[in-house]
N, C-alpha and C positions, 0 to 999 in steps of 0.2 A: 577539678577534673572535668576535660570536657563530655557533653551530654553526649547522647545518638540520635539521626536522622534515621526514622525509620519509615518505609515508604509501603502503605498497603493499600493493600487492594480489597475495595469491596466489592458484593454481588451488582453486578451487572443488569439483575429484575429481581431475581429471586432471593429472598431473604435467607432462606435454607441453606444456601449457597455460601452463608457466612463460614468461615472458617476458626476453631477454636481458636488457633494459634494468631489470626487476627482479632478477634474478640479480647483475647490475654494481652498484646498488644496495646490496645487502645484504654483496656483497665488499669496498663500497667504505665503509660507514660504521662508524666508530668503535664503537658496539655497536647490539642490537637490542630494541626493546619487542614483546614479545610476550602474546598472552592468555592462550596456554597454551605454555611453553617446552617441554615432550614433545611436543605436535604440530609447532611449528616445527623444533625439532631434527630430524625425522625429514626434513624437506624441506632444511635445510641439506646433512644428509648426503648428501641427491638430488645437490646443488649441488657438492657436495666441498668446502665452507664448514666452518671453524670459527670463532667470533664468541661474545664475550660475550652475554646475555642478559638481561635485565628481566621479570618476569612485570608484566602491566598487564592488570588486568581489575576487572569491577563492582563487586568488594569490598575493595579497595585503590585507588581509584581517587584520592583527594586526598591522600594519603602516596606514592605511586610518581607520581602525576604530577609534582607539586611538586620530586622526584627528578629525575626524567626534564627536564623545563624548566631545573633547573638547571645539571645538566649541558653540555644544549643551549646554555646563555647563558654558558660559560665555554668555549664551541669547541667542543664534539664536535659532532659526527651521529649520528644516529640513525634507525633505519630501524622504524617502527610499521607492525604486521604484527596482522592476527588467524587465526583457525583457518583461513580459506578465504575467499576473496570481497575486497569492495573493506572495508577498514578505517570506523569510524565510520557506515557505513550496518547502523543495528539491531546497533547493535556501542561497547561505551565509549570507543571512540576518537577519539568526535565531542568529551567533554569535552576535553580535551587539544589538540584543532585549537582550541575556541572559547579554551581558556586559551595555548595557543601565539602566536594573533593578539593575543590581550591584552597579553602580555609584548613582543611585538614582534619575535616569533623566524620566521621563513621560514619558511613551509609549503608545502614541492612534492610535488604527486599524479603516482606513477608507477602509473597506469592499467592492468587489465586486464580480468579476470571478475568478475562481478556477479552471484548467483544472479537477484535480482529481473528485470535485463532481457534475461539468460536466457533465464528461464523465458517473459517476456511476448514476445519476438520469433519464440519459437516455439511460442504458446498458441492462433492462430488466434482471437484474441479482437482488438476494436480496440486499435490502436499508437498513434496519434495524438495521443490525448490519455490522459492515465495518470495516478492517485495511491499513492503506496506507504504502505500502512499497517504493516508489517513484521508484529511479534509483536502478535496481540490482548491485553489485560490479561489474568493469571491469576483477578483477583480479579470474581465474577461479578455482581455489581453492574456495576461499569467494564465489562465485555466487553459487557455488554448495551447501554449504554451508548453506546460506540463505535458498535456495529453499527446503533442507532437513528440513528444522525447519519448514515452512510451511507445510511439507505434512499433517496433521491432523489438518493444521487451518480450524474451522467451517466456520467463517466469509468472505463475500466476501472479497477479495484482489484486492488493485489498484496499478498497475506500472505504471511510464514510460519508456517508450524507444523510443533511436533514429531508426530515416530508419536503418543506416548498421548496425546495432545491433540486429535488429525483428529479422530475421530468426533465428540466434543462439539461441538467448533466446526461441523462439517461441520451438524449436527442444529440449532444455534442459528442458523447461516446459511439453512435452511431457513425457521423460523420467523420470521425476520425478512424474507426476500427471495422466499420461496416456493420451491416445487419444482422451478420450470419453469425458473430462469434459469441462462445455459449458465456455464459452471466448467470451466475446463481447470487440470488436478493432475499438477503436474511433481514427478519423485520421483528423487532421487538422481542431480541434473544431472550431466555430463560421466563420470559414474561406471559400472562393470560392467554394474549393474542399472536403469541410467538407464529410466524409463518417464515418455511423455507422456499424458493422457489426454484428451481432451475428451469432456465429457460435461454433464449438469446435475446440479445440487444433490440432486436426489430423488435421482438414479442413483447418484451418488458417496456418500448415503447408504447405499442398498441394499448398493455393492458393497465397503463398507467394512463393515460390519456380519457380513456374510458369509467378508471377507478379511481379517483383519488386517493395520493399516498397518504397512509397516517402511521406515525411512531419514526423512530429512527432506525436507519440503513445501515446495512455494512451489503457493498458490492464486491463480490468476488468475481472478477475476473478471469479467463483465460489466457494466458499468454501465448504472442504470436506465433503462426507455423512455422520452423527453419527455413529458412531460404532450401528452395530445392538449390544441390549440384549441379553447376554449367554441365553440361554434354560436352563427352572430350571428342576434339575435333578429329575429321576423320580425313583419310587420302582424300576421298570419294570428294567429301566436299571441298577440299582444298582445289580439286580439279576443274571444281564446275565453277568456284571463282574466278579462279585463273580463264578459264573460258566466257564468261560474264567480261572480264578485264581489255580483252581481246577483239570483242563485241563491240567494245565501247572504243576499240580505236588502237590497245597496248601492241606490241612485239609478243609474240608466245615468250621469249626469253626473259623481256620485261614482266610479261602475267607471271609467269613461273617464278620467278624468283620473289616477285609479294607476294604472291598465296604461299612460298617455302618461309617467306618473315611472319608470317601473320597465324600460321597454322603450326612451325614447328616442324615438319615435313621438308625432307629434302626437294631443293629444287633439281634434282636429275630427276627423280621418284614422278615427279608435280609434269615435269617437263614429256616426258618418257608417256608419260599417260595423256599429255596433250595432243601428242604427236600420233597416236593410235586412234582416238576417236575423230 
């Protein structure tokens, strides 16, 4: 009978944060896929767990998964775990869910911490509607790139970023979105030195430049203002085109009748009013 892929989430800083039903989890399955086995061991021991071990991360990812799947499809379980947070969100765990559905092998989410909505439920930014961008590209073509397709996103926006990374990003967010738009900078969620900020992009520039960043980021974002409503065109201006048109050389009947194409406005109405002033 085949095994289960079971994907958890751990605390994000805070040990506490553990959950029983991920704890029972990780007692109860046959071994563990982990990104970094030195981080997880450390939270086993939290557990009073001892468990086999898989390291599964970016640069092994089609040799250890292929591993892991098989495993799975000969009976075991397994418990896919990354350093902190929910697994496969901006994290290689997502290929292994897409190739776990493909083999046909069970995939159950044991739920908990999530830096992304985290940070956004308590960024004081809108909640309602969200997109998560995670990690911007390193490579600065792509990063520009990205952040261009954003500029007209409505929706709040969530990143992450590492310390030496803030200030660039923070200065390219700038140049792209302006100084004025608000940014709340969560830093080192559930953890000792946990700090929220709200603040804007200019300021979070200043105060970073000034402060060096330390711990890891989740940026929240504002998403942009709707375009205001054109202004519906009016006679009045239709009139004074047509008279600009006439200025420059047209027939009144000639003006009249582009300012009646271009506005909507009959050209008798357009005409009728040329003739009067």
């Amino acid at each position: 009978m085949t095994g289960t892929l079971y994907i958890v989430a751990t605390p994000i800083g805070n040990l506490s944060d553990m959950t029983p039903r991920a704890a029972e989890t990780f007692a109860n399955a046959d071994f563990i896929a982990a990104e970094d086995t030195r981080v997880t061991v450390k939270l086993l021991n939290h557990l009073g767990l001892k468990k086999p071990m898989i390291s599964y991360y970016e640069h092994n990812l089609k040799e250890r998964g292929d591993y892991i799947l098989d495993r799975i499809a000969a009976g075991e379980s397994c418990a896919l775990c990354s350093d902190a947070g929910m697994p496969a969100i901006s994290d290689p765990g997502e290929v292994i869910v897409r190739d776990a559905h493909a083999r046909g092998i069970k995939v159950v989410p044991v739920p908990a911490a999530s830096a992304a909505i985290t940070a956004l439920c308590v960024s004081g930014q809108i909640t309602s509607r969200f997109v998560f961008e995670g990690f911007l590209p390193t490579n600065r073509r792509q990063k520009k790139e990205r952040l261009e397709a954003l500029l007209t996103e409505q929706r709040t926006i969530i990143f992450y970023e590492a310390p030496h990374k803030l200030k660039t990003t923070l200065q390219d967010m700038q140049d792209f979105f302006g100084g004025e738009r608000s940014l709340t900078l969560c830093r080192e969620l559930t953890k000792l030195h946990e700090e929220i900020k709200v603040t804007t992009i200019a300021d979070a520039c200043s105060y970073y430049n000034e402060n060096p960043p330390r711990g890891e980021f989740v940026l929240v974002l504002a998403g942009a203002e709707p375009p205001k409503p054109a202004e519906a065109p009016t006679l009045e201006a239709a009139v004074l085109a047509a008279k600009a048109d006439i200025e420059s050389g047209a027939s009144p009947t000639d003006a009249a009748k582009k300012a009646a194409k271009q506005s909507g406005f009959s050209k008798s109405d357009i005409y009728r009013l040329l003739m009067k002033s």
